[in-house]
N, C-alpha and C positions, 0 to 999 in steps of 0.2 A: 220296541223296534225289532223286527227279524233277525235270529240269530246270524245273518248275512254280515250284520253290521259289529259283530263282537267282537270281532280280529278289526270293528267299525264302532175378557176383560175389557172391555175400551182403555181398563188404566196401564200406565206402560210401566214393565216389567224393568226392573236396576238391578244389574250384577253387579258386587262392588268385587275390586280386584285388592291384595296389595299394593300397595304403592312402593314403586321403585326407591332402592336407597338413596339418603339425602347426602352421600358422602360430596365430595368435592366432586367426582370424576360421573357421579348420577346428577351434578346442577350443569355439570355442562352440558352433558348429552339433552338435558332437559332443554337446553338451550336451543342447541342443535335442532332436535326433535321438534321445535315449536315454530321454527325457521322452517324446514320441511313441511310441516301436517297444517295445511293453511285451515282455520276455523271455518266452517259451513259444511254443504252435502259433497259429498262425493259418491261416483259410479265404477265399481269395479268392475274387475273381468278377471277368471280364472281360466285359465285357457287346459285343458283336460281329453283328451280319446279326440281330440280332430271339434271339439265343441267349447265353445265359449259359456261358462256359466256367470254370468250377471249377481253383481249384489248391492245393495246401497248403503255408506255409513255416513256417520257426520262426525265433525270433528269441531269440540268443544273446548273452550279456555277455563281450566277452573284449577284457583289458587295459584296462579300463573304458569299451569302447566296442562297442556295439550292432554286431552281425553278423547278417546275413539268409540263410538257408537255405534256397533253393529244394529240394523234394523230391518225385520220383517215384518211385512205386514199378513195377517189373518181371517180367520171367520168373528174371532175376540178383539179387533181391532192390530196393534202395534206392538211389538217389543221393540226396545230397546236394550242391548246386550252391552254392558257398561266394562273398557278394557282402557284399565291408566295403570296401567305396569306398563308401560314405554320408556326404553333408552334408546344411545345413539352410538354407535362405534365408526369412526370415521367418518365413510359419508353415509351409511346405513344408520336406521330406526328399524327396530325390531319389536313388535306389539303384539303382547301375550293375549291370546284368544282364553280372557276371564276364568272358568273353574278350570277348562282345558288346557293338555298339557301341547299346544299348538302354538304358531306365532307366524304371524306378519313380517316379514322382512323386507326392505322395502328403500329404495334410494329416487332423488329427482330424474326426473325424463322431462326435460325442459319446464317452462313454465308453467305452475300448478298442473306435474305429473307426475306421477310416480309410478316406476318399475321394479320388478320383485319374485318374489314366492311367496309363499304358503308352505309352511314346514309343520308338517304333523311327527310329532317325536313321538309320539304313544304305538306307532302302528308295529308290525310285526319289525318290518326293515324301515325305517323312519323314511319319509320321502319328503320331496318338494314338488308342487305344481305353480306354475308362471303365473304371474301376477302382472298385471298395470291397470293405471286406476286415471281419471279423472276427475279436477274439481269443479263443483256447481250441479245444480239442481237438471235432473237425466231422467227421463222414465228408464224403469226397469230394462224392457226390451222395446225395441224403435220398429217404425214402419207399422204401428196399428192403421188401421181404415174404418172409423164410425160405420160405413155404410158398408161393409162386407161384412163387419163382422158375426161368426155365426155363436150361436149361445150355448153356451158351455154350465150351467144354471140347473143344480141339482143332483141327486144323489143316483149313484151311478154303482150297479154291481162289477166290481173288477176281478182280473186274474191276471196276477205280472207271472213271467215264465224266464228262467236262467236257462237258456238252451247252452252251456257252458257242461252245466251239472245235471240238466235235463229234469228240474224240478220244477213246480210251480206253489204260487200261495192264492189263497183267495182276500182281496182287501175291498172295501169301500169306499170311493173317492165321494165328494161333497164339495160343491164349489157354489161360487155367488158370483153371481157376473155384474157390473155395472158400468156401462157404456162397453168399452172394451178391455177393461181393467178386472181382471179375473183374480180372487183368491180361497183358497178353501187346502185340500190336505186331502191327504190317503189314510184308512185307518185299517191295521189287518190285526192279526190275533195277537201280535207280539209288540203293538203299542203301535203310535202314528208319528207320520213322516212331518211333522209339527206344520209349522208354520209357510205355507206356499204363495209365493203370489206372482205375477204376470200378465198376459194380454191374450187377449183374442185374434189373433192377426188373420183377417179372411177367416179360411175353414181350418186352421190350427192354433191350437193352444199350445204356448209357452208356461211355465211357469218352473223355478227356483227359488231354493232358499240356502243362507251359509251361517252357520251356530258357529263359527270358530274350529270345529271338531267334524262336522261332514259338511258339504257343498253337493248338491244335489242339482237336476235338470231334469226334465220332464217336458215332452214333447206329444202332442198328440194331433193326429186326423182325424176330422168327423167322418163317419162313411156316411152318403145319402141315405136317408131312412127307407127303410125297405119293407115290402108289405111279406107278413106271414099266414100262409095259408093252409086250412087244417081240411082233411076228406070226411064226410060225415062214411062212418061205416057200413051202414045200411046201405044207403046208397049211392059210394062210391062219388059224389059230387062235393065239387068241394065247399066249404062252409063261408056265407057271404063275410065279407071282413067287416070285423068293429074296431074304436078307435085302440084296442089295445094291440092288436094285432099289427100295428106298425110297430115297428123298432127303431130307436137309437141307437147308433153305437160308436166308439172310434175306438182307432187304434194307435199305440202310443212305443215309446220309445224313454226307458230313463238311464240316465247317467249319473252316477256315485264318485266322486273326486277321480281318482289316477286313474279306476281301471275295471271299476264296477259297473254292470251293463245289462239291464232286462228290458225285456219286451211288455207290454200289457196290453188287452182287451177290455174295452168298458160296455156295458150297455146300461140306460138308463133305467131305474127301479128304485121307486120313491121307497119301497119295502125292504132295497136290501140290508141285512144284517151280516154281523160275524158270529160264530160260534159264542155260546157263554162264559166268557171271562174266569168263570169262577167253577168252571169244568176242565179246566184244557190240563192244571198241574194236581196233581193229588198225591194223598199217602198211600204207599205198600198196604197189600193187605196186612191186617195185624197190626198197623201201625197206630199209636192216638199222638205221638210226642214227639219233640225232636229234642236230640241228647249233645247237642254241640256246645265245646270248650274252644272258643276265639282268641286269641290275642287284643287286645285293646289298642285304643292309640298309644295308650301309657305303657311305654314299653316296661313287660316284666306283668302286666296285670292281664286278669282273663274275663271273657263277658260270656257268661252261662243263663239261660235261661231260667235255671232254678238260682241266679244267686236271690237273699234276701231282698236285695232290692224290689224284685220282681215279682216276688209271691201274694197269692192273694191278689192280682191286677191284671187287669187287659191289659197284654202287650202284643204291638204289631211290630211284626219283623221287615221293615225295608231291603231287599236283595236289592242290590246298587252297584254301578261303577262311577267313577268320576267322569270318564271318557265317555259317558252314554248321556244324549241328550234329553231322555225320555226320562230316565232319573233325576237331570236338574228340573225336569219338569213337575216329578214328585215331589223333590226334594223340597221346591218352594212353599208349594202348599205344605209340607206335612208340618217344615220347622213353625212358622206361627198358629198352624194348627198345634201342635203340640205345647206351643206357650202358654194358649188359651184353653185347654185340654186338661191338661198333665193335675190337676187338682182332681179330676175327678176320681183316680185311680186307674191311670191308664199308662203307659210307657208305651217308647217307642224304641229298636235298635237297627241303627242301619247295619246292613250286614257285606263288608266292602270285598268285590273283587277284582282287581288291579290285574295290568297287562305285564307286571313284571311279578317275577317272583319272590324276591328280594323284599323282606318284614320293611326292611326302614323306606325304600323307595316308596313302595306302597302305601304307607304311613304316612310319610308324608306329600301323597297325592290327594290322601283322602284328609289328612287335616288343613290342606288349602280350600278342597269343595266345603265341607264342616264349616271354618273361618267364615269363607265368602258369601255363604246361603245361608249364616248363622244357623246352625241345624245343631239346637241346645241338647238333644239325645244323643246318645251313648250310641258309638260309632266302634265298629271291629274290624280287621282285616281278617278278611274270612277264607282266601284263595285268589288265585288264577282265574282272569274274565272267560272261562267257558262252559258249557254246559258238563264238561266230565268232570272239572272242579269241582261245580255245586255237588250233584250227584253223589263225588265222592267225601265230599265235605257234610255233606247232610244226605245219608246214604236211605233213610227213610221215605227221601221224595220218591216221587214217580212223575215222567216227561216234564220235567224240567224245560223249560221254553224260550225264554226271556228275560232280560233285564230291562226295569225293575220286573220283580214277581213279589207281590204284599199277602205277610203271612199273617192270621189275625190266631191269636192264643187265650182261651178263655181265665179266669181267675184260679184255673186248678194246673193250668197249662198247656193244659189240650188243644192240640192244632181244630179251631173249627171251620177254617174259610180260607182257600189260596186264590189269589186273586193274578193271573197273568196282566201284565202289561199296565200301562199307566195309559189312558185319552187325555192329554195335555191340553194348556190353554188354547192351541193353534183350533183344536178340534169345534169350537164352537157350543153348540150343544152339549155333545156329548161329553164336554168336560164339565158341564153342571151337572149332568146324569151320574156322572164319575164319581164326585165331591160327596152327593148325595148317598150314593150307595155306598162309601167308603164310612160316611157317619151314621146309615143305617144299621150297619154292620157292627160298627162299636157298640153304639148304644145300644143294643138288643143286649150283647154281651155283659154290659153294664148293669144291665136292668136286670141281670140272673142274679 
């Protein structure tokens, strides 16, 4: 995902959470909580910059205790985002957004309603954005029209723009339309905006999604297609039109929880791409290694890339935060990947960096993500969530970009493949292409 965000399958996806403690004072709240959180769908609303973002969850009975279901839908079909760390304190329920360090807070607003916030602790200054929610079964966003609606269906070259910072990125949207029920995602060079989904209403698209950790909204207008006409040189006339020579395009509008806000242009282009994934980060000249002494989970222990463990074996470095969705999207694949793996002579080290600076906070942020993704490889606190961190922590890289960034190290050590950004499940395709290229990579490795 865009360093913007730093200071930021058909089968359904299970985040398992800790569970709240069973003392006396966590069976009541559990009590409480389960009075509150009535079993079935619910439609929320974050309300954020003067705009409403929409989200759907369901709320589940298991072991006689209330479980929250975040859910978006995709090009891979469904997550479901699994959050049963819930207590109660008075008249509030408070519900931990799973590997995130965020949470729901949340009291009745009459019958089957609830009013609240969103309290993201991880951010630079922690905030809260208003919350209320309804129960039973809602489309995402209301007021579609079968018969107006215009098709929003295919792969689109984009450009969002921060007229704030006066910068722009180049990204890829990919959508699927069906009836008026639109889902698909954005993919730009620093990983994808996962999981999107929404409607067609008339000649604009809706579409949001909420991981626990960002809340997103995306808005767009189709502009009428428009015909492009070229002058033949010779003779100054212009050249009759073919069918390429129309254009699609629209113009859009997105919103990031409290206060994040860009613009984008789309045109239609079944061709476009992003730059090569595995060009954007590289080594210094002179460089083949990288020389980093980590701290461990285990406090007092250090994770080196020469320790014994590691010699003689493909090992890939995961660059990770807990806070980054794009990471839990790694993180899933690589942990069973690496169960069914690790015999061949391969290792994995995530390499963690945390929005606080503080060893043991950090620690343990990242032995909850570790715990809950069961991610059986060797995890390190490695820095601060920013690009001067890494840099300065691994001072060999060069344009350091992204979280996740996947370093692949051959059997002598040698850095041979940096791979920017993760294409997640949300992404459809491109997350088989992803998978694929990620065990190309090893294997070759392997096979020296």
């Amino acid at each position: 995902m865009k360093s913007f965000y730093l200071p930021l399958l058909a089968a359904t996806l299970l985040t398992g959470c800790n569970p709240s403690s069973t003392s006396g004072t966590a069976e009541t709240g559990a009590t409480s909580a389960a009075t509150l959180l009535t079993p079935g769908p619910w439609r929320g609303e974050l309300a954020a910059q003067g705009q409403k973002i929409p989200f759907l969850f369901e709320v589940k009975t298991e072991a006689g205790k209330p479980v929250v279901y975040l859910i978006n839908k995709g090009l891979n079909g469904e997550e479901h985002l699994r959050c049963d760390e819930i207590s109660a304190a008075g008249d509030s329920v408070t519900i931990r957004m799973h590997v995130f360090d965020a949470a729901l807070v949340v009291r009745a607003d009459g019958k089957d309603k609830l009013k609240g916030t969103w309290v993201k602790y991880d951010s630079k200054t922690p905030y809260r954005v208003p919350l209320v929610a309804t129960a039973g079964a809602q489309p995402l966003f209301k007021g579609a029209d079968a018969k107006n609606a215009a098709n929003f269906s295919g792969t689109w070259a984009v450009t969002f723009e921060d007229k704030e910072s006066k910068s722009s990125y180049p990204a890829v949207g990919v959508f699927k339309q069906n009836g008026t029920e639109v889902v698909g995602t954005f993919l730009t060079t620093t990983g994808d905006y996962r999981y999107l989904s929404g409607q067609s209403l008339g000649g604009m698209m809706k579409l949001s999604t909420f991981d626990g950790s960002h809340a997103f909204l995306f808005e767009s207008v189709r502009i009428p297609d428009s015909k492009v006409t070229t002058v033949n040189v010779a003779t100054g006339i212009p050249d009759a039109l073919a069918e390429k020579d129309y254009i699609s395009a629209m113009n859009g509008e997105f919103y990031s929880g409290k206060s994040g806000h860009e613009t984008w242009h789309a045109e239609l282009n079944p061709t476009a791409k992003l730059p090569d994934a595995d060009t954007l980060t590289y080594l210094k000249k002179g460089e083949s290694r990288l020389n980093f002494k980590f701290p461990s989970l285990v406090k007092g222990s250090i994770i080196s890339p020469t320790d014994a463990k590691y010699r003689g074996k493909v090992v890939v470095l995961q660059v990770l935060g807990s806070w980054c969705p794009n990471c839990m999207d790694e993180s899933r694949f690589l942990a069973p990947w690496y169960e069914q793996n690790k015999a061949r002579g391969v290792e994995v080290i995530g390499l963690g960096y945390e929005r606080m600076a503080d060893y043991d906070q950090a620690a343990a942020r990242l032995k909850q993500m570790k715990e809950r993704l069961n991610m059986g490889y060797d995890v390190a606190v490695a820095g601060v969530a920013n690009k001067d961190s890494v840099a300065k922590s691994m001072p060999q890289l060069a344009k350091f970009l992204a979280f996740p960034t996947t370093i692949f190290l051959d059997k002598k050590g040698v850095v041979r493949s940096i791979h920017t950004g993760f294409s997640g499940p949300g992404t459809g395709q491109y997350y088989e292409e992803e998978k694929a290229h990620f065990n190309r990579t090893v294997d070759k490795l392997l096979k020296e």
